[in-house]
Backbone bond lengths (Angstrom), bond angles and torsions (degrees), N, CA, C in turn:
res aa  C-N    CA-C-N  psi(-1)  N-CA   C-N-CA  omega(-1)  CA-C   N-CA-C  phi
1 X - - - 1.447 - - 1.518 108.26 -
2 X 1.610 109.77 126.80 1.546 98.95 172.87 1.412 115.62 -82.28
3 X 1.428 99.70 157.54 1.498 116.18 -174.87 1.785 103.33 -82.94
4 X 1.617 114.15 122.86 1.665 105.32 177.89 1.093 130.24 -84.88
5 X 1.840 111.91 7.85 1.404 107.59 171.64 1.520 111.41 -116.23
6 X 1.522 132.38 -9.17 1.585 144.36 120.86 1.120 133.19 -47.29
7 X 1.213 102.75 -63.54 1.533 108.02 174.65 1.577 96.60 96.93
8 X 1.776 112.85 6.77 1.683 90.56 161.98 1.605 140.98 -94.38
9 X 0.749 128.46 -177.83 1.506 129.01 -171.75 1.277 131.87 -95.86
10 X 1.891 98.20 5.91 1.602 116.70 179.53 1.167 116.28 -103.14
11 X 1.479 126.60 111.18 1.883 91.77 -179.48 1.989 78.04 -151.76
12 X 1.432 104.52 169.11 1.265 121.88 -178.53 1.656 129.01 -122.26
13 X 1.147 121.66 118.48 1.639 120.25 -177.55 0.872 105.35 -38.07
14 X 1.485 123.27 129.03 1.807 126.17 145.55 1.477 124.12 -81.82
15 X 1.194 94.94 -60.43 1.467 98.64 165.10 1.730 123.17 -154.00
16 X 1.264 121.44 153.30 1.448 120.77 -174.81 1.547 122.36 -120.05
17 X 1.168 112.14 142.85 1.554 117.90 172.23 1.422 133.06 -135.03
18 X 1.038 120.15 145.41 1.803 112.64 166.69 1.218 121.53 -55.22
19 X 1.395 116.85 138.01 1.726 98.54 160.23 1.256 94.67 -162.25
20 X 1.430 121.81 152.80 1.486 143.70 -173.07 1.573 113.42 90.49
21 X 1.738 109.68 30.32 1.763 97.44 -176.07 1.205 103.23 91.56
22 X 1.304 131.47 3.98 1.415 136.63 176.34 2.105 105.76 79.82
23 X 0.963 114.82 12.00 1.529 110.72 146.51 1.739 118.99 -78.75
24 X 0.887 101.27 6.02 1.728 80.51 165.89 1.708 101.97 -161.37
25 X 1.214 117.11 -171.22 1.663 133.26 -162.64 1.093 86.28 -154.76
26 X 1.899 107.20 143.24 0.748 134.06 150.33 1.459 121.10 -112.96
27 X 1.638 126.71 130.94 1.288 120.49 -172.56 1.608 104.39 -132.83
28 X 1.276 114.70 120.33 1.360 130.78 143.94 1.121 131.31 -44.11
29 X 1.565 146.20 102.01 1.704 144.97 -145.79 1.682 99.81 -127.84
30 X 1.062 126.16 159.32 1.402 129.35 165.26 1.632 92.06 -141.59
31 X 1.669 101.13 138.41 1.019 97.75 -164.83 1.998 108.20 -94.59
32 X 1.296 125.48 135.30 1.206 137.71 -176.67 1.997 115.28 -31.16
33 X 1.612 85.45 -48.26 1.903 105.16 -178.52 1.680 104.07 -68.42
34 X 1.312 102.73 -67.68 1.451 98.31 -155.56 1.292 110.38 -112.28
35 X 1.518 125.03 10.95 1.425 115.53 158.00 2.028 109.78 116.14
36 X 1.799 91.11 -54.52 1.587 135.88 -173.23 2.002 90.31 -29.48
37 X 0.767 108.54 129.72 1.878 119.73 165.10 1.474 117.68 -119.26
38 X 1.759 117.02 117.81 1.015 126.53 -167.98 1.945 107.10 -138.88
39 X 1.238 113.48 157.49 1.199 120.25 -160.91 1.392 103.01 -89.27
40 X 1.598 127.08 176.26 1.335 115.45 -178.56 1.575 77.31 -160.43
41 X 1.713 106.41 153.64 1.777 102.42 155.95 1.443 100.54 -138.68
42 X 1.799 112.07 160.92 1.241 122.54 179.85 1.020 100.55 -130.50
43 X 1.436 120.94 143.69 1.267 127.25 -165.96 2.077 89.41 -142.26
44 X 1.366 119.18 150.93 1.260 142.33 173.42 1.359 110.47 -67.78
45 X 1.506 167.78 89.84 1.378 141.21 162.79 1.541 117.74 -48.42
46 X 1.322 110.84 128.20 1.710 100.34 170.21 1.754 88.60 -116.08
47 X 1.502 100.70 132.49 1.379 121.59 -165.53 1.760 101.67 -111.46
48 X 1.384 105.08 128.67 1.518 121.43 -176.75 2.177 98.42 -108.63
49 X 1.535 94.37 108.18 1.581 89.10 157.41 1.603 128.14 -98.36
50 X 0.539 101.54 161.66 2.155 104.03 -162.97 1.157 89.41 -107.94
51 X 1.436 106.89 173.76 1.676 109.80 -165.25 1.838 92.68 -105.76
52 X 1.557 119.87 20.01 1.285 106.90 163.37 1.493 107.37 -86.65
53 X 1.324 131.62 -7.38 1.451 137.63 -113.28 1.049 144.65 5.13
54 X 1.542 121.19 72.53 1.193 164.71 163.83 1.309 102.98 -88.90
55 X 1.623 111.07 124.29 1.363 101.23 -166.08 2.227 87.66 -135.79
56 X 1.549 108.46 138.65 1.847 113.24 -167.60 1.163 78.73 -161.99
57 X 1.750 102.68 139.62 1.136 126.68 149.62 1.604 133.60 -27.93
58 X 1.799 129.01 133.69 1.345 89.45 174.60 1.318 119.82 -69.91
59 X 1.526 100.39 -163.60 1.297 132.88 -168.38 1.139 140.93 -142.61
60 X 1.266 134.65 55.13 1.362 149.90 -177.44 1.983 104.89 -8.87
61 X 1.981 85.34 -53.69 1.538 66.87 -145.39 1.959 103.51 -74.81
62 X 1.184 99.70 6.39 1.691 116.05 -176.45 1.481 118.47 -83.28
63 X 1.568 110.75 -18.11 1.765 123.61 163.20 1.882 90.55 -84.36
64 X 1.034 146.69 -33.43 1.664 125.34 -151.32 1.873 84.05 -105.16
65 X 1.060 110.19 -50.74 1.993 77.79 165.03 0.970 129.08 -10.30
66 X 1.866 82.85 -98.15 1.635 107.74 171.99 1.343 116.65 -28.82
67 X 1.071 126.03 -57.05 1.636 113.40 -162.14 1.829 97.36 -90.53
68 X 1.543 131.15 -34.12 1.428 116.19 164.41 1.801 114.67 -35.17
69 X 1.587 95.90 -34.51 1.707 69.31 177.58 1.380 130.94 -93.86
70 X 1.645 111.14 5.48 1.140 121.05 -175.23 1.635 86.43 -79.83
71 X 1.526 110.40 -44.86 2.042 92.10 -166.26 1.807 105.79 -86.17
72 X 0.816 100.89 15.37 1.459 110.04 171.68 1.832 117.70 -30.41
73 X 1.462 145.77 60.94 0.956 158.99 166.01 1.161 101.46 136.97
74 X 1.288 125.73 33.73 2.014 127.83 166.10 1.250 85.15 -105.95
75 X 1.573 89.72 178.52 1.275 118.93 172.95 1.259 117.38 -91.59
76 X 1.134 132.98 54.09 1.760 137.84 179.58 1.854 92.06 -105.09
77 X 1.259 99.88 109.07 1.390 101.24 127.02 1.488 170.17 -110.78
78 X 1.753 131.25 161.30 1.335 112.07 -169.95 0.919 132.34 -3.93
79 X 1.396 130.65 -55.97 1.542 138.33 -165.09 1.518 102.01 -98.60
80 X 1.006 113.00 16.86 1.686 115.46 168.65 1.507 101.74 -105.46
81 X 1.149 105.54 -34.02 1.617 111.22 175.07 1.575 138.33 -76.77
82 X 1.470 73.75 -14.71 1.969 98.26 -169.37 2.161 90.88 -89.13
83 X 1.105 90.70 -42.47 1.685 97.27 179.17 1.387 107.15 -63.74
84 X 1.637 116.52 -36.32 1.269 97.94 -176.98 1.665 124.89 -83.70
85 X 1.310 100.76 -27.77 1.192 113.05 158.79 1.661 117.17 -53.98
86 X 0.970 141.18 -25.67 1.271 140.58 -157.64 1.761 96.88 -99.22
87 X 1.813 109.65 -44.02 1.341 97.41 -164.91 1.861 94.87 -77.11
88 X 1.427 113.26 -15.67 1.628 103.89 174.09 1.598 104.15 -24.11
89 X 1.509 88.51 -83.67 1.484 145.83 -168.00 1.877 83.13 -20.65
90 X 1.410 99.48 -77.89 1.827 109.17 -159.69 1.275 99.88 -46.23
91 X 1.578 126.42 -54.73 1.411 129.04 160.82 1.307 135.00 -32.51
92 X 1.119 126.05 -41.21 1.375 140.28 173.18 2.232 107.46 -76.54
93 X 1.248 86.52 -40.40 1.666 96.08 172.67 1.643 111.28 -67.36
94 X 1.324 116.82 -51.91 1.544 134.11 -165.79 2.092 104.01 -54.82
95 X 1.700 96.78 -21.19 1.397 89.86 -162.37 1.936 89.27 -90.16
96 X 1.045 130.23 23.48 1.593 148.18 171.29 1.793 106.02 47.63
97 X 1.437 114.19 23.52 1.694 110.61 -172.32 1.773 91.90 -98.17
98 X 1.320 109.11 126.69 1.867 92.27 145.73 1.207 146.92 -30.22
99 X 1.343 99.73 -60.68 1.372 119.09 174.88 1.247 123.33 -103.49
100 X 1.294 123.39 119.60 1.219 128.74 179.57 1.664 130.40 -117.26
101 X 1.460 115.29 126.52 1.319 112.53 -162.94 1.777 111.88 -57.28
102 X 1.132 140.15 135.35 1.729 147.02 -172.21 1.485 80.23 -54.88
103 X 1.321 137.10 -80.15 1.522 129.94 -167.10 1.660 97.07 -13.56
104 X 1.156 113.34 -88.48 1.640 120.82 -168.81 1.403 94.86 -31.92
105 X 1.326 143.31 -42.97 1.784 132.27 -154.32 1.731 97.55 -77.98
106 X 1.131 115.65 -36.61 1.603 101.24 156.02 1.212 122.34 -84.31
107 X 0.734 127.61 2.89 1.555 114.97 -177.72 1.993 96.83 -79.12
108 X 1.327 76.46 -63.40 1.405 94.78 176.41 1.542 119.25 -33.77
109 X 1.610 124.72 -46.77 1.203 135.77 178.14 1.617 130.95 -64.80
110 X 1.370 92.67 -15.85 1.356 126.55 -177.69 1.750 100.09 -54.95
111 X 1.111 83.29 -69.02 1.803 99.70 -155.65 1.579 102.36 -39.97
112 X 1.849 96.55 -76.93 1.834 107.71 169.71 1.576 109.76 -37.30
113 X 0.952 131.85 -44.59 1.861 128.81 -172.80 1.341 101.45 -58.72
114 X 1.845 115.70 -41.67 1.104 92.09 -159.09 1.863 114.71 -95.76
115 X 1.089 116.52 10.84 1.450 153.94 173.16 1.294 97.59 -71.27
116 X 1.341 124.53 -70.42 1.151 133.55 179.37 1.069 115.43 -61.42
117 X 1.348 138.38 -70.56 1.802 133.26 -166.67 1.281 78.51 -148.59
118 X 1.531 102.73 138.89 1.898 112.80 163.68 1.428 89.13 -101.42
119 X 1.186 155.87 -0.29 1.264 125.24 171.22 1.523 101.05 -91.78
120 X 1.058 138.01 -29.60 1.554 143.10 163.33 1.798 101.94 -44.86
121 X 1.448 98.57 -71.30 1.573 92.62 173.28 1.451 133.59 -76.09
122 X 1.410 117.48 3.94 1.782 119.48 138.33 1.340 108.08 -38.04
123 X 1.807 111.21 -73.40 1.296 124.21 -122.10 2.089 82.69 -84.50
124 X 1.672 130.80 -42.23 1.090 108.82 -169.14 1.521 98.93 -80.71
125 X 1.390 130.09 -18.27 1.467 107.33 170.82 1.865 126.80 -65.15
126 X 1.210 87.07 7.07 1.616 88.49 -157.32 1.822 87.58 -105.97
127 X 1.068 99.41 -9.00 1.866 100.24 -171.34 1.786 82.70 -113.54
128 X 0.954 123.77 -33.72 1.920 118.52 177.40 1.199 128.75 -64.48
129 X 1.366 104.35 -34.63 1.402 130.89 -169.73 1.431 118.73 -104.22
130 X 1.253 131.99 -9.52 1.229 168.04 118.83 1.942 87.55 109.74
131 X 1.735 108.65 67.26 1.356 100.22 171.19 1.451 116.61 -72.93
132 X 1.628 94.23 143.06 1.669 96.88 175.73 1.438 126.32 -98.56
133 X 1.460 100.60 -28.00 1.594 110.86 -168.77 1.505 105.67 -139.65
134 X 1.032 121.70 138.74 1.322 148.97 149.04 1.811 105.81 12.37
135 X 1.052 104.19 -71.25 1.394 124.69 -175.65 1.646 92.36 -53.42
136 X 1.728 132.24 -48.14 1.127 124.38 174.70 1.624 113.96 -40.25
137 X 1.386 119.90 -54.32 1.609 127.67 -165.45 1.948 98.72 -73.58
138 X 1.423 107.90 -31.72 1.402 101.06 168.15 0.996 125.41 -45.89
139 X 1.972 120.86 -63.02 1.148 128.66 -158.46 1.684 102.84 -75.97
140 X 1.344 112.56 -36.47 1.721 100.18 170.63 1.586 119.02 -73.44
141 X 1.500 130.37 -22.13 1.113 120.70 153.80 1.685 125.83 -57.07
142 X 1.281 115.86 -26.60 1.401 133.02 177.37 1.263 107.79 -64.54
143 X 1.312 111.79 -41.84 1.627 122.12 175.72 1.391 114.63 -60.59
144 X 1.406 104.96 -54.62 1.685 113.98 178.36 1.317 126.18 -55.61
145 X 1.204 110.48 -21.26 1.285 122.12 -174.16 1.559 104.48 -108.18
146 X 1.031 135.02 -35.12 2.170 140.31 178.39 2.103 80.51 -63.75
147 X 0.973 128.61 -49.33 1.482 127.13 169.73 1.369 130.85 -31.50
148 X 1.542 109.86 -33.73 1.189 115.53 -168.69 1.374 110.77 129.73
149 X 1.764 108.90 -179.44 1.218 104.32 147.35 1.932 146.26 -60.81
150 X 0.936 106.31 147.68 1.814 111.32 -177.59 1.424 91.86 -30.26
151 X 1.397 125.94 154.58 1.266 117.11 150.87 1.664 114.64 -99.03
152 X 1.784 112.57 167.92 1.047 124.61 -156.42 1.961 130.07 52.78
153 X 1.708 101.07 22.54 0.991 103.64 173.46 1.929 106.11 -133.49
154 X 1.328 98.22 139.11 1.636 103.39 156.74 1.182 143.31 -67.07
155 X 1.473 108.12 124.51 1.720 79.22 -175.66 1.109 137.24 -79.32
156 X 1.356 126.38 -175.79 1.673 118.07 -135.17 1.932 71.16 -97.49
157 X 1.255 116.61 156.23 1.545 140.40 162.49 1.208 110.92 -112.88
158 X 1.653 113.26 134.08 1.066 121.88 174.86 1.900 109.95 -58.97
159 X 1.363 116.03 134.48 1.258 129.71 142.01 1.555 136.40 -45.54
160 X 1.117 125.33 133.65 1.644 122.71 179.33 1.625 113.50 -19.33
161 X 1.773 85.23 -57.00 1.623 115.81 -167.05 1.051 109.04 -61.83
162 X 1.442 129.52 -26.94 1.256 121.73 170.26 1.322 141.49 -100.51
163 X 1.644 101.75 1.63 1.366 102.55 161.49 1.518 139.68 -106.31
């Protein structure tokens, strides 16, 4: 590592740490020449190839787009998005490859979306999944529902009147 107030190429760890969830290090250096101690960080790339093969770093803020416009008049907010983006991220890391095919970055997005708002995760499965017809939004509503109830909702109780 060069030194930025020498400019030499010798310098020695002082001390090291995790930081970001344990994707990256931070290391403290003193440099060998002139004494001078300066910080350094390392961070992991997790690399997304596209099916053009085009291959870029991910992108946090390029999953909370995408899916902001799927919740586009819900109730998701920022920090609902920043979480979901993040558990992408850990997910996409957890499977230990560098590079990871874009297919997997939805797949992956799926799950958290649909945790979060199933009408959010209708609308990007229906643009992911490339539904064509009607019967497409059926059979994944069919799913949602053989599942259980919606999540984050109660179920409805009968009324006086209705029993």
């Amino acid at each position: 590592m060069r030194c930025p107030y020498c400019k030499q190429d010798d310098s020695r760890v002082v001390d090291s740490r995790t930081v970001e969830d344990g994707t990256g290090i931070r290391r403290r250096r003193e440099c060998t020449a002139c004494g001078r101690r300066f910080t350094t960080a390392e961070t992991s790339v997790l690399l997304i190839a596209k099916r053009s093969g085009v291959v870029e770093p991910f992108s946090r803020q390029k999953v909370i787009s995408g899916v902001r416009r799927a919740c586009q008049g819900r109730p998701v907010g920022e920090d609902a998005l920043a979480l979901l983006a993040q558990q992408v991220e850990d997910s996409l890391r957890s499977t230990g490859r560098a590079e990871v095919p874009s297919q997997e970055v939805g797949l992956a997005i799926l799950g958290p979306l649909r945790e979060l708002d199933e009408v959010a995760y209708l609308r990007f499965a229906s643009v992911y999944r490339s539904f064509d017809t009607i019967e497409d939004f059926e059979a994944e509503i069919a799913l949602l529902r053989a599942e259980g109830e919606p999540l984050g909702r109660e179920p409805e109780l009968p009324t006086p009147a209705q029993t």
